[in-house]
N, CA, C and O atoms as a Tinker XYZ file with bonds, in Angstrom:
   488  protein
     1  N     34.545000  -40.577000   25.200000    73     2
     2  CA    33.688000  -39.875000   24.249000    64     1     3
     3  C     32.287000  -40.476000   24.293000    63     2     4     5
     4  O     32.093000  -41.687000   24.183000    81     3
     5  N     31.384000  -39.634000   24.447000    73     3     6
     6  CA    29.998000  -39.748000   24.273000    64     5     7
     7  C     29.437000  -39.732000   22.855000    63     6     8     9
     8  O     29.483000  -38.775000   22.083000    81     7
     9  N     28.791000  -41.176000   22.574000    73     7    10
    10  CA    28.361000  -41.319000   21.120000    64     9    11
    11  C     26.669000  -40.745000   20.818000    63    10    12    13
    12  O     25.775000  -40.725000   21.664000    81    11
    13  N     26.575000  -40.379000   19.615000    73    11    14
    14  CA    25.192000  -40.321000   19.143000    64    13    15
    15  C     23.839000  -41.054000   19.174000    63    14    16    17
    16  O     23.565000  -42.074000   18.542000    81    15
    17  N     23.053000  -40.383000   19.995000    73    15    18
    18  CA    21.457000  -41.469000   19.856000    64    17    19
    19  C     20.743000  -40.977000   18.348000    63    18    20    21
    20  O     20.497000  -39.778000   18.216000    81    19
    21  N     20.440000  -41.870000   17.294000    73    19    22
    22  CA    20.328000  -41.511000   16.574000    64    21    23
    23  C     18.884000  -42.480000   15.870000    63    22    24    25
    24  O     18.906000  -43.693000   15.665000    81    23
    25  N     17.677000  -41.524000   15.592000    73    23    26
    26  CA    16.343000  -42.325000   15.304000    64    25    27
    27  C     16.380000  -42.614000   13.726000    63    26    28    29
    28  O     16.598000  -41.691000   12.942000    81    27
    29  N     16.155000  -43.953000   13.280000    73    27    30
    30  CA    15.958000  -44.090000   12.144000    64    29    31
    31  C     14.439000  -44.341000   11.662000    63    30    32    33
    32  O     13.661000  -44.849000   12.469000    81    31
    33  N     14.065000  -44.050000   10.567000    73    31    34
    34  CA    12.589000  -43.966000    9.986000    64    33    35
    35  C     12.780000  -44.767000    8.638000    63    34    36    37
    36  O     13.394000  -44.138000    7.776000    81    35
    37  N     12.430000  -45.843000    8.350000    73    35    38
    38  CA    13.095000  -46.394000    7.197000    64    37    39
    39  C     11.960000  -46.796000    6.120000    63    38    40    41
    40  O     11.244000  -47.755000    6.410000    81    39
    41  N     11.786000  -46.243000    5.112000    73    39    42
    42  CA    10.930000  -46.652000    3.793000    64    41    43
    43  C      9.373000  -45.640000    4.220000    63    42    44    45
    44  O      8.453000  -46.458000    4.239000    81    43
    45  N      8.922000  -44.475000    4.488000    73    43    46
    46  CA     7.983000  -43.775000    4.857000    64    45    47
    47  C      7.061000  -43.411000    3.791000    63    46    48    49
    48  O      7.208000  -42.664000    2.825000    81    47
    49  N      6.179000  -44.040000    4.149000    73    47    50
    50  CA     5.528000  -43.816000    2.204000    64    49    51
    51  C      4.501000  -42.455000    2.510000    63    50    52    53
    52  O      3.892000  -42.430000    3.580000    81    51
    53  N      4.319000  -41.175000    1.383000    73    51    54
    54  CA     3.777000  -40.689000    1.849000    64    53    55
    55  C      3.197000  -39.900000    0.643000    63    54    56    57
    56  O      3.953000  -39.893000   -0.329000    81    55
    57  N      1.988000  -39.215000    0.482000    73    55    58
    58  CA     1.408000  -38.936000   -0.659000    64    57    59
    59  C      1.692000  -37.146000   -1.029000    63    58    60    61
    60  O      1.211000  -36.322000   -0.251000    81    59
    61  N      2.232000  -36.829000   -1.853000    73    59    62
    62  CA     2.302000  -35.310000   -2.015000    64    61    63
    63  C      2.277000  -35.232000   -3.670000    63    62    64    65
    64  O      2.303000  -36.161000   -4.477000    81    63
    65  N      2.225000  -33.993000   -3.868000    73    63    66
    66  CA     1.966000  -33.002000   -5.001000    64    65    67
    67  C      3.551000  -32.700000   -5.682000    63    66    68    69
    68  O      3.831000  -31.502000   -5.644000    81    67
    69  N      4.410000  -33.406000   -6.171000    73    67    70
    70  CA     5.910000  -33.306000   -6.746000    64    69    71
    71  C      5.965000  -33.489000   -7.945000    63    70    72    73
    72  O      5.393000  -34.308000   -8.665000    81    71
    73  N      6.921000  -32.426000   -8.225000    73    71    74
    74  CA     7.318000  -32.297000  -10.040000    64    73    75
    75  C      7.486000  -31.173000  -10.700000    63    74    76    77
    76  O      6.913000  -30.089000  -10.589000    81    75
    77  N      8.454000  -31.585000  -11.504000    73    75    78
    78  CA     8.157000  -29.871000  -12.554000    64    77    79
    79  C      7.415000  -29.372000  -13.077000    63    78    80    81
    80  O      6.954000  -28.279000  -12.748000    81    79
    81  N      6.884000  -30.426000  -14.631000    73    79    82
    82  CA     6.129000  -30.599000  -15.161000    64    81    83
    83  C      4.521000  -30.519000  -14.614000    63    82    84    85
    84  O      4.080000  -31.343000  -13.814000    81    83
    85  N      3.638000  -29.300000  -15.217000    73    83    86
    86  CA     2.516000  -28.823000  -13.786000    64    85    87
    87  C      1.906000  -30.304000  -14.006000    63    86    88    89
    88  O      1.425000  -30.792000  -12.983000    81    87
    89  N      1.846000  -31.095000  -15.165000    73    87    90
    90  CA     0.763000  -32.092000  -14.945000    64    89    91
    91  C      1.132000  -33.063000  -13.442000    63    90    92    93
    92  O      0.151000  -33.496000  -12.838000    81    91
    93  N      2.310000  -33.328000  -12.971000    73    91    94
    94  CA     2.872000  -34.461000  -12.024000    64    93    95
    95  C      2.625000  -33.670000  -10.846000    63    94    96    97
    96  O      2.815000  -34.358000   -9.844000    81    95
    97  N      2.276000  -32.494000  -10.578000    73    95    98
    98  CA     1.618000  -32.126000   -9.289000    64    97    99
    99  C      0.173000  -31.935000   -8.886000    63    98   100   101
   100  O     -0.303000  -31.587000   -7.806000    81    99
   101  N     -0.548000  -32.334000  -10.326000    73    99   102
   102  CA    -1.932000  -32.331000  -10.944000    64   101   103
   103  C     -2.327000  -33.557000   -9.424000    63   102   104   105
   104  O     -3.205000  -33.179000   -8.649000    81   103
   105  N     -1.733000  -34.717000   -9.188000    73   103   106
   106  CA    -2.649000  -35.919000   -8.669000    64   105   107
   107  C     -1.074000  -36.391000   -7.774000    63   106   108   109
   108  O      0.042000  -36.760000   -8.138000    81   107
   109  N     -1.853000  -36.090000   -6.238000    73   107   110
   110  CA    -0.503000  -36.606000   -5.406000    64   109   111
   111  C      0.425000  -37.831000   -5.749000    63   110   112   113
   112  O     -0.289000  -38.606000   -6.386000    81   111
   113  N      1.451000  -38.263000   -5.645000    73   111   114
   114  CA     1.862000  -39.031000   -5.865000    64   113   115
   115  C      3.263000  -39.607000   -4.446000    63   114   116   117
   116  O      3.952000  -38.970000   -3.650000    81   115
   117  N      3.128000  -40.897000   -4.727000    73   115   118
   118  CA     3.462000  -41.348000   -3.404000    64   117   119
   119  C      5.409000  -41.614000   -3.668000    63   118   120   121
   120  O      5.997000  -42.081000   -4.644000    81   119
   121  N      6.063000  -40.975000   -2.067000    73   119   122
   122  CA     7.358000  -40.780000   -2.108000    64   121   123
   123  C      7.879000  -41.314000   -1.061000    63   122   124   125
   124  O      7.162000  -41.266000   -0.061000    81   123
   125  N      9.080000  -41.902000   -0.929000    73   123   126
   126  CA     9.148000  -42.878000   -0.379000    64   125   127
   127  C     10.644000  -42.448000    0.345000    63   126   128   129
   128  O     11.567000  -42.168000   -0.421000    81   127
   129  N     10.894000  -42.394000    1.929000    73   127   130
   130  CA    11.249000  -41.621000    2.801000    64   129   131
   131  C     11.856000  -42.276000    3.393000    63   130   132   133
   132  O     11.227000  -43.203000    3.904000    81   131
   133  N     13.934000  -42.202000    3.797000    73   131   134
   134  CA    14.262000  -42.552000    4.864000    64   133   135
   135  C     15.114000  -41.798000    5.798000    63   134   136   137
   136  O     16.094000  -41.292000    5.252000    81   135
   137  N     14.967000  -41.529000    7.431000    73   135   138
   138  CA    14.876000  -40.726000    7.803000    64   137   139
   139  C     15.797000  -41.321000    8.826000    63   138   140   141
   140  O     15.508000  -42.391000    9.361000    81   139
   141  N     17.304000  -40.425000    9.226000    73   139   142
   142  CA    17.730000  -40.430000   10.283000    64   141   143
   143  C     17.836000  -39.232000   11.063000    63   142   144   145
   144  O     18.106000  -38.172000   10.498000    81   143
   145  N     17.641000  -39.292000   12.382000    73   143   146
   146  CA    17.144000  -37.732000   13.270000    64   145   147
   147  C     18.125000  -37.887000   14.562000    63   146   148   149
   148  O     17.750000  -38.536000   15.538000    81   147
   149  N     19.064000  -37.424000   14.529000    73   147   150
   150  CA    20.058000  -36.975000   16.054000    64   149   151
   151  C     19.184000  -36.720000   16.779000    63   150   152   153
   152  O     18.162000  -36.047000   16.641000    81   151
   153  N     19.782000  -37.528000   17.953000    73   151   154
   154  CA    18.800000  -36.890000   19.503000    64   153   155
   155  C     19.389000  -35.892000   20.161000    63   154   156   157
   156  O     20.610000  -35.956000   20.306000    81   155
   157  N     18.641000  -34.740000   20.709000    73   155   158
   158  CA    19.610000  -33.621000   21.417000    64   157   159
   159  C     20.193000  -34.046000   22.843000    63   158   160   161
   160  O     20.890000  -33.314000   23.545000    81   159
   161  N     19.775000  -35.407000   23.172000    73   159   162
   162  CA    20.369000  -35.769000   23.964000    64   161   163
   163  C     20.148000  -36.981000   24.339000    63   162   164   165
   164  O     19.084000  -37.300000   23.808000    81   163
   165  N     20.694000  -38.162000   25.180000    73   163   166
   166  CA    20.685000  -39.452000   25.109000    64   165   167
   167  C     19.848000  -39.399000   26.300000    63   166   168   169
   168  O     19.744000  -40.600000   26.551000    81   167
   169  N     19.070000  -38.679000   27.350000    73   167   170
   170  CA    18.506000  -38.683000   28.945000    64   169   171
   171  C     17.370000  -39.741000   28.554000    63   170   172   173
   172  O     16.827000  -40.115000   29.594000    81   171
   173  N     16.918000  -40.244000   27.633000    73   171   174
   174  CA    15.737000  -41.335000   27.087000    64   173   175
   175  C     16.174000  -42.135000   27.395000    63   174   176   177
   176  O     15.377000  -43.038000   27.646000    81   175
   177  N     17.207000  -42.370000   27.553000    73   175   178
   178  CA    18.183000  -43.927000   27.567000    64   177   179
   179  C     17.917000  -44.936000   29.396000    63   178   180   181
   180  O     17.670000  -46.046000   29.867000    81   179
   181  N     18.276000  -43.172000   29.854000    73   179   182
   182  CA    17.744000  -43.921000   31.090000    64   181   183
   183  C     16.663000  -43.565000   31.839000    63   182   184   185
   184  O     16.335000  -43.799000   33.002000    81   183
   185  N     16.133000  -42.898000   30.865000    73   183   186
   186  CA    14.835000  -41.981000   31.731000    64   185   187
   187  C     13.430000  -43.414000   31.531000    63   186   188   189
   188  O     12.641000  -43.911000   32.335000    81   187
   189  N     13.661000  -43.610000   30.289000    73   187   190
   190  CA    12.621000  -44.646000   29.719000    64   189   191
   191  C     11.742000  -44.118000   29.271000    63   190   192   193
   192  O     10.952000  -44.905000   28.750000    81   191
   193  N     11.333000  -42.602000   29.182000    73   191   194
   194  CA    10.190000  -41.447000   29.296000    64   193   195
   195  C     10.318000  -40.905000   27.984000    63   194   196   197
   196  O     11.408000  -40.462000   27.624000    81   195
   197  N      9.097000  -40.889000   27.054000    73   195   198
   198  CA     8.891000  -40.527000   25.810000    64   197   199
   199  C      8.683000  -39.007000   25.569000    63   198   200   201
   200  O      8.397000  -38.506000   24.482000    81   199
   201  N      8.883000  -38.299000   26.824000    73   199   202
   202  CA     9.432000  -36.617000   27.001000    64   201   203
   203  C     10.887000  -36.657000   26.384000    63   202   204   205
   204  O     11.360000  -35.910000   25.527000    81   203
   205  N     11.383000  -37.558000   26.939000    73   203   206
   206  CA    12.888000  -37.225000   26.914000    64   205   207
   207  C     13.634000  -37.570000   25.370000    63   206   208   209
   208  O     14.840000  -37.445000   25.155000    81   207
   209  N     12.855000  -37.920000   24.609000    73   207   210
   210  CA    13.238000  -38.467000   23.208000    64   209   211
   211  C     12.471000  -37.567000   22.108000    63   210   212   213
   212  O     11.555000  -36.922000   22.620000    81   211
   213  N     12.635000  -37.357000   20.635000    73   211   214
   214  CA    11.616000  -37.235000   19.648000    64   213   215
   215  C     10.435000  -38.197000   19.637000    63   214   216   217
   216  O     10.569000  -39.409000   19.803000    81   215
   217  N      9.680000  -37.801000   19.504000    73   215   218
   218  CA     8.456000  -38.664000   19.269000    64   217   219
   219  C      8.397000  -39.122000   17.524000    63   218   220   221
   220  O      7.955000  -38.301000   16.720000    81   219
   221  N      8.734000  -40.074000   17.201000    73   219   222
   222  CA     8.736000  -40.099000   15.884000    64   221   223
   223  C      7.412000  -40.667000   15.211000    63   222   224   225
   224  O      7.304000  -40.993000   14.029000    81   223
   225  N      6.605000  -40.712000   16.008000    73   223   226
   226  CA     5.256000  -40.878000   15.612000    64   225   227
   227  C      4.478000  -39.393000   15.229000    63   226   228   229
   228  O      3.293000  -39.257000   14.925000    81   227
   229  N      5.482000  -38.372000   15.337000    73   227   230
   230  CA     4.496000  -37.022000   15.972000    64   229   231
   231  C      5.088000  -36.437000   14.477000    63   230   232   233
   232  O      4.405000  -35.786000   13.685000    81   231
   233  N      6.842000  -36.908000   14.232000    73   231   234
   234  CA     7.589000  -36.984000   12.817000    64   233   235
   235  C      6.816000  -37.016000   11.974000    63   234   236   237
   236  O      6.430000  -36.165000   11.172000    81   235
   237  N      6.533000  -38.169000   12.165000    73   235   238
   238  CA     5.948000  -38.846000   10.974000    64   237   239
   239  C      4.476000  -38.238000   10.221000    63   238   240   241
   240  O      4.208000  -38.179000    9.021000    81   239
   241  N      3.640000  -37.813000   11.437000    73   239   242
   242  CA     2.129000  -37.008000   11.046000    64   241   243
   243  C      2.607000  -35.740000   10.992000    63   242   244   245
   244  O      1.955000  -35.218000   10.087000    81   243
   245  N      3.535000  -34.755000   11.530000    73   243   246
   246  CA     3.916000  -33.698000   10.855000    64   245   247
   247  C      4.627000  -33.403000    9.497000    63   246   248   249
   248  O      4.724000  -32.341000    8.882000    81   247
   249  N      4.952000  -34.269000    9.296000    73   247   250
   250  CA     5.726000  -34.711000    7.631000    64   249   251
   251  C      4.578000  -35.114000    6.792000    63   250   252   253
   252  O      4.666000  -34.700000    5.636000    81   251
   253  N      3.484000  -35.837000    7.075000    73   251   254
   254  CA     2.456000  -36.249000    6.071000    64   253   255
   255  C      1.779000  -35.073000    6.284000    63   254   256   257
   256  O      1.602000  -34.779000    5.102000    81   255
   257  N      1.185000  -34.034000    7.001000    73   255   258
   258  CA     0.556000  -32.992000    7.347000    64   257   259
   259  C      1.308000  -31.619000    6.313000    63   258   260   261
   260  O      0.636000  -30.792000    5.695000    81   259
   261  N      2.876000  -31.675000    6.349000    73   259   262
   262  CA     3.262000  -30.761000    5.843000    64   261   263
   263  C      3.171000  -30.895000    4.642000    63   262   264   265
   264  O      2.816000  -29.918000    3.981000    81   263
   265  N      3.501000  -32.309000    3.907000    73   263   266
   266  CA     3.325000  -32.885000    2.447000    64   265   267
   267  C      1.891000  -32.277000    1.888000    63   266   268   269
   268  O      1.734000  -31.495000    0.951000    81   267
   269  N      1.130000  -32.731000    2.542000    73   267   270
   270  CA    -0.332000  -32.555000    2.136000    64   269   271
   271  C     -0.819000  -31.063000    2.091000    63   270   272   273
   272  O     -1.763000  -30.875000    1.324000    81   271
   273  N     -0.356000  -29.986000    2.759000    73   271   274
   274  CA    -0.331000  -28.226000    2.586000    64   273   275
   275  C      0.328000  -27.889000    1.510000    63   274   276   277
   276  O     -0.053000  -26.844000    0.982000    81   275
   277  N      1.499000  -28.636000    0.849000    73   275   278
   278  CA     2.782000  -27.706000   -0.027000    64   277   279
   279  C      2.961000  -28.610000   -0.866000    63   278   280   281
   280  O      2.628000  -29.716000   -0.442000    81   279
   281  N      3.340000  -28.593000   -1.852000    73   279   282
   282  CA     3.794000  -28.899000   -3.363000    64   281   283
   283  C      4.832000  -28.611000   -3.231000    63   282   284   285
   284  O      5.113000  -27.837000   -2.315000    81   283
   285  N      5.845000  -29.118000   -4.100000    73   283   286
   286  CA     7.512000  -28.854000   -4.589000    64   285   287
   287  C      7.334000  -29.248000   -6.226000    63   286   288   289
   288  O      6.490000  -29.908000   -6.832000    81   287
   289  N      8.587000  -28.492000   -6.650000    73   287   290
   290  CA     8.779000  -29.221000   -8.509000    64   289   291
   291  C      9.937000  -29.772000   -7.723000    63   290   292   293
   292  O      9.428000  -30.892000   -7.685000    81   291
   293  N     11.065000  -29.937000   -7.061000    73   291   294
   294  CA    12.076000  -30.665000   -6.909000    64   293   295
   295  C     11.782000  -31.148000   -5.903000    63   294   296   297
   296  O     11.127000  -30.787000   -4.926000    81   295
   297  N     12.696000  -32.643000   -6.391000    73   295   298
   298  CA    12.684000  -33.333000   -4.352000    64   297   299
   299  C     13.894000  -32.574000   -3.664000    63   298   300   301
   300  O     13.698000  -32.427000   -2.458000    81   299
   301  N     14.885000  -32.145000   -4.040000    73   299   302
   302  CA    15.927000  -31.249000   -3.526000    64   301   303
   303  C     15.160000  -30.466000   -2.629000    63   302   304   305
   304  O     15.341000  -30.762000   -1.448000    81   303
   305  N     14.346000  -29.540000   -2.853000    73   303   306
   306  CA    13.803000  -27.997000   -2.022000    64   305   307
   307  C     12.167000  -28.983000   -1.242000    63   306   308   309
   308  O     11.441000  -28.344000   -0.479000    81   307
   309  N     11.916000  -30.066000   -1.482000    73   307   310
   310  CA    11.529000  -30.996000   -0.341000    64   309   311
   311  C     12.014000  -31.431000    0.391000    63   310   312   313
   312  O     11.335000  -31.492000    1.417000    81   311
   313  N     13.245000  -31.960000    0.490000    73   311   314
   314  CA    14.121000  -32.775000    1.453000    64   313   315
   315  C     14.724000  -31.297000    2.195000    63   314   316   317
   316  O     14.771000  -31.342000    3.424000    81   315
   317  N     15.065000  -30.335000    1.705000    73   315   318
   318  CA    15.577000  -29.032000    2.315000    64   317   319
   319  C     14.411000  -28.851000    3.272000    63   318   320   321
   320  O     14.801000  -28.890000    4.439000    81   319
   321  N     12.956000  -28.646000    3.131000    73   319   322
   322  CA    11.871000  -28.104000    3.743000    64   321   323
   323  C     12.281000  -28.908000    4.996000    63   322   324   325
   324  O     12.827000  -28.478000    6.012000    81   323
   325  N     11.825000  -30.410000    4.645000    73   323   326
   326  CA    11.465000  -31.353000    5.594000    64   325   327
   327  C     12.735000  -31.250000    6.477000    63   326   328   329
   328  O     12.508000  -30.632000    7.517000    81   327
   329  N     14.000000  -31.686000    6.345000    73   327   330
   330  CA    15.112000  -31.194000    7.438000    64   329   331
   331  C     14.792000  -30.166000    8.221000    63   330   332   333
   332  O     14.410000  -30.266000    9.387000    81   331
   333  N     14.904000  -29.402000    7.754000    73   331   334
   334  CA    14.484000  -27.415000    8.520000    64   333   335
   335  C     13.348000  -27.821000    9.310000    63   334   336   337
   336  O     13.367000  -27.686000   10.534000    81   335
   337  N     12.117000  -28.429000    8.547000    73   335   338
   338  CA    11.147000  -28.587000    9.562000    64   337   339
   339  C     11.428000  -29.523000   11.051000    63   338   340   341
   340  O     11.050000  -29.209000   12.179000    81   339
   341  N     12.256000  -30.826000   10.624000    73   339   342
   342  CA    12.403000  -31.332000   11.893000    64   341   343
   343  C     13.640000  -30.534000   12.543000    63   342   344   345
   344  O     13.454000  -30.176000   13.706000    81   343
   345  N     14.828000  -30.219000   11.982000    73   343   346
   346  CA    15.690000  -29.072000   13.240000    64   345   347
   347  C     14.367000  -28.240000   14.162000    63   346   348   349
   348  O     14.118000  -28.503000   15.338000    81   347
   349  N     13.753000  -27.388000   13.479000    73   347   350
   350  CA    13.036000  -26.383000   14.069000    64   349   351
   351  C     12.129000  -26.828000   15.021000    63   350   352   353
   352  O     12.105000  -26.176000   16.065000    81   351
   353  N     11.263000  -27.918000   14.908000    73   351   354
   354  CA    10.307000  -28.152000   15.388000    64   353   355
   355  C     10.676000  -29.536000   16.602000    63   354   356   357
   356  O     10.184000  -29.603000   17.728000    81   355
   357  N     11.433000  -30.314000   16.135000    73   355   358
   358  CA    12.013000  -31.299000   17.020000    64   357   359
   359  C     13.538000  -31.102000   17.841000    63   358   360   361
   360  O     13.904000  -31.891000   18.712000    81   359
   361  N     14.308000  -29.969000   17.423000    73   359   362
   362  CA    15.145000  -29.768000   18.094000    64   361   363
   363  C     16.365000  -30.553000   18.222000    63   362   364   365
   364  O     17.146000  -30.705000   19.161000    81   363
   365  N     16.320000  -31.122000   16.750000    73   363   366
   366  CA    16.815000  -32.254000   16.390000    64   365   367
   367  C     18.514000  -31.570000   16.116000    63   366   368   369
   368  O     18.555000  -30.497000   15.515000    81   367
   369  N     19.814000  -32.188000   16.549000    73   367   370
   370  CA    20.674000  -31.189000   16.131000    64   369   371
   371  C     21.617000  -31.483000   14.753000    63   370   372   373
   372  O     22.673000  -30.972000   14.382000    81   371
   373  N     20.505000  -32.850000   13.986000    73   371   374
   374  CA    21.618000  -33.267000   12.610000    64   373   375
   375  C     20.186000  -34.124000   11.957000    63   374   376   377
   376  O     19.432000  -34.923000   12.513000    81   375
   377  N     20.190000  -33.690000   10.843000    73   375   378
   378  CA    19.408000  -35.392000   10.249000    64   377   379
   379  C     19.639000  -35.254000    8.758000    63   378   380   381
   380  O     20.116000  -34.337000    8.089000    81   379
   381  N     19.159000  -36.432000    8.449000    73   379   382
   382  CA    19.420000  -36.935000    7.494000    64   381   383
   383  C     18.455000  -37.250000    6.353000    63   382   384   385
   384  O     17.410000  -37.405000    6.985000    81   383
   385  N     18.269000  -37.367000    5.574000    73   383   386
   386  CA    16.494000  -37.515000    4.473000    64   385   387
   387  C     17.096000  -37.690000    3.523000    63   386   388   389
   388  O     17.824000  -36.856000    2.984000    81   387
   389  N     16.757000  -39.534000    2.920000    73   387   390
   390  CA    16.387000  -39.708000    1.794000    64   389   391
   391  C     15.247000  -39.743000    1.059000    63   390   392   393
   392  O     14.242000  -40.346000    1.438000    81   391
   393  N     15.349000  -38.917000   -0.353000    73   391   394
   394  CA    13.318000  -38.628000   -0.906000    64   393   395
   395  C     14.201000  -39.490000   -1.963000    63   394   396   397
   396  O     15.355000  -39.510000   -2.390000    81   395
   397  N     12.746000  -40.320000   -2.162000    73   395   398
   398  CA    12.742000  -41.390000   -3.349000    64   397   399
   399  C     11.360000  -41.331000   -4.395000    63   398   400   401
   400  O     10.300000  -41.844000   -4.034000    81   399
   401  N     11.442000  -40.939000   -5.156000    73   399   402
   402  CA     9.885000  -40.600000   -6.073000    64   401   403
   403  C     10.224000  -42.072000   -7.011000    63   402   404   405
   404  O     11.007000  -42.146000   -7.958000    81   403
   405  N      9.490000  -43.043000   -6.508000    73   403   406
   406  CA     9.841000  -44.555000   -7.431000    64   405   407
   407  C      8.573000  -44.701000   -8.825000    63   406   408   409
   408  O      7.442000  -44.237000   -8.966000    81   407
   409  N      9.308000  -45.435000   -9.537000    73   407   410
   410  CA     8.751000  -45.040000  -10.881000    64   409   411
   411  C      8.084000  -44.201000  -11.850000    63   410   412   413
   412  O      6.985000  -44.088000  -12.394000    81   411
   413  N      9.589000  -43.489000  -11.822000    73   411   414
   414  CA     9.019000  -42.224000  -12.499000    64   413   415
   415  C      9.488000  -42.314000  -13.905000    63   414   416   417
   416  O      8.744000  -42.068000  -14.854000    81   415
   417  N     10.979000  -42.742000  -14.054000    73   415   418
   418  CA    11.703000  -42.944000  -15.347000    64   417   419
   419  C     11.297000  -44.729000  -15.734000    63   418   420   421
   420  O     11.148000  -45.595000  -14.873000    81   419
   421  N     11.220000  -44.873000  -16.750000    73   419   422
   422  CA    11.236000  -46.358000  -17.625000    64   421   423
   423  C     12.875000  -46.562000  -17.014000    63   422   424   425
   424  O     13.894000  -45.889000  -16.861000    81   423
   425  N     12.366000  -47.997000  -16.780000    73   423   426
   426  CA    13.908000  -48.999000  -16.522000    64   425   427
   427  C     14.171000  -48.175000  -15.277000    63   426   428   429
   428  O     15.341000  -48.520000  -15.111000    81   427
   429  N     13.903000  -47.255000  -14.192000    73   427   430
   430  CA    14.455000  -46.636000  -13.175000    64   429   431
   431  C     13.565000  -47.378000  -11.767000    63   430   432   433
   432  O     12.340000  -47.322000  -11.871000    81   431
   433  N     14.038000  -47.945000  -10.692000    73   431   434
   434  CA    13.170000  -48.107000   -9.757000    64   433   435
   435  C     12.848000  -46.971000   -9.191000    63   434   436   437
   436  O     11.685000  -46.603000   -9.024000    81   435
   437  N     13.842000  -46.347000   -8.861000    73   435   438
   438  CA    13.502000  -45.086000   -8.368000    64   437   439
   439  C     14.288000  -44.079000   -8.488000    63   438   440   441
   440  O     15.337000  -44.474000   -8.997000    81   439
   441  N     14.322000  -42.459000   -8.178000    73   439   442
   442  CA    15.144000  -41.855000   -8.307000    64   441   443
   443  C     14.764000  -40.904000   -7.028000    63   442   444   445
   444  O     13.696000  -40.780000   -6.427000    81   443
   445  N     16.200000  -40.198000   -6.813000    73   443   446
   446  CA    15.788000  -38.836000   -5.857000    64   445   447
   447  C     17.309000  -37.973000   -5.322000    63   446   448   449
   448  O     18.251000  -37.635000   -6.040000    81   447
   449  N     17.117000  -37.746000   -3.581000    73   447   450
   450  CA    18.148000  -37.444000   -2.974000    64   449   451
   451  C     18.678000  -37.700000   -1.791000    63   450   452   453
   452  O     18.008000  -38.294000   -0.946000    81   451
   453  N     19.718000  -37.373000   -1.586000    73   451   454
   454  CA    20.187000  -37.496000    0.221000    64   453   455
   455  C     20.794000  -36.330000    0.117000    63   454   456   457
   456  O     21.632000  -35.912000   -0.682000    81   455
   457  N     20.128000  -35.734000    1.265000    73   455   458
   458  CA    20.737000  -34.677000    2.165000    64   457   459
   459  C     20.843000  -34.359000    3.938000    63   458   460   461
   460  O     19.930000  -34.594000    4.730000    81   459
   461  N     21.897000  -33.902000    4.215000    73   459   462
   462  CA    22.399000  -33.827000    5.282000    64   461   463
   463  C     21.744000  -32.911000    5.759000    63   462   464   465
   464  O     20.851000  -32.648000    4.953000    81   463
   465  N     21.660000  -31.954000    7.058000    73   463   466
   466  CA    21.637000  -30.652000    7.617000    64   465   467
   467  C     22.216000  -30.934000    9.321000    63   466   468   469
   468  O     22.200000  -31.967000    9.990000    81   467
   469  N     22.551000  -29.988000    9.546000    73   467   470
   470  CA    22.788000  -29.504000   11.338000    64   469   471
   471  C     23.939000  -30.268000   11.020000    63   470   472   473
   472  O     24.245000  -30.541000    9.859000    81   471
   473  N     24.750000  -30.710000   12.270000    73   471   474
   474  CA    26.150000  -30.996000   12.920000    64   473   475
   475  C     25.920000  -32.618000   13.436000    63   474   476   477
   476  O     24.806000  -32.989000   13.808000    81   475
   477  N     26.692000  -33.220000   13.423000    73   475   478
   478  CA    26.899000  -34.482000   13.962000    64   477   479
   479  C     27.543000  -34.122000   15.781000    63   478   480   481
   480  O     27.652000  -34.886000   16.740000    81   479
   481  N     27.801000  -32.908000   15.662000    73   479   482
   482  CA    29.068000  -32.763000   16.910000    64   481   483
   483  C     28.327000  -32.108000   17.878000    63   482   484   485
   484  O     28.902000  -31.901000   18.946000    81   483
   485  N     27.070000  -31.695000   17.741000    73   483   486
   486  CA    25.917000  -30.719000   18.233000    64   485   487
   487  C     26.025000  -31.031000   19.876000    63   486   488
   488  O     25.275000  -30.457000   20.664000    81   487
């Protein structure tokens, strides 16, 4: 059995417009991102060639790029966007996104979600 190449992105700080309440989308506020992305295929491994992999540098400025166009009131239908965006655009065939909006509640470090999308078996 052939195992998973799998990119991790860990603690991504990034500034967007989130919340229900219209005042908390009034002044970006910074959310805090960890990101695992299936590779559609392992050929990086021995290619050595940054064709053959996600570019997670390219992730990372398309995720601060998309943040900075769109607003959400939930991190739910953010973490939904951002998945969809990397399947679609990276060709990614599973990932993973934790959104963390930190200090928002008294006594809370942080709060948010994890969500899945695509197949592990891809």
């Amino acid at each position: 059995m052939i195992g998973m190449d799998i990119i991790f992105l860990s603690e991504v700080k990034i500034q967007t417009k989130l919340g229900v309440p219209e005042w908390e989308r009034v002044v970006p506020q910074t959310i805090v991102l960890d990101i695992e992305i299936a590779m559609p295929n392992s050929s990086s491994c021995v290619t050595d060639e940054i064709a053959d992999t996600i570019d997670y540098g390219l992730v990372v400025a398309r995720l601060r790029d998309t943040l900075n166009e769109k607003s959400f009131k939930l991190v739910e239908a953010l973490a939904e966007h951002l998945c969809q965006l990397i399947i679609t655009e990276f060709k990614a065939p599973w990932v993973k996104i934790k959104v963390a909006k930190p200090g928002i509640l008294p006594g809370v470090k942080s709060l948010g979600v994890v969500i899945e999308r695509g197949s592990k078996s891809a």
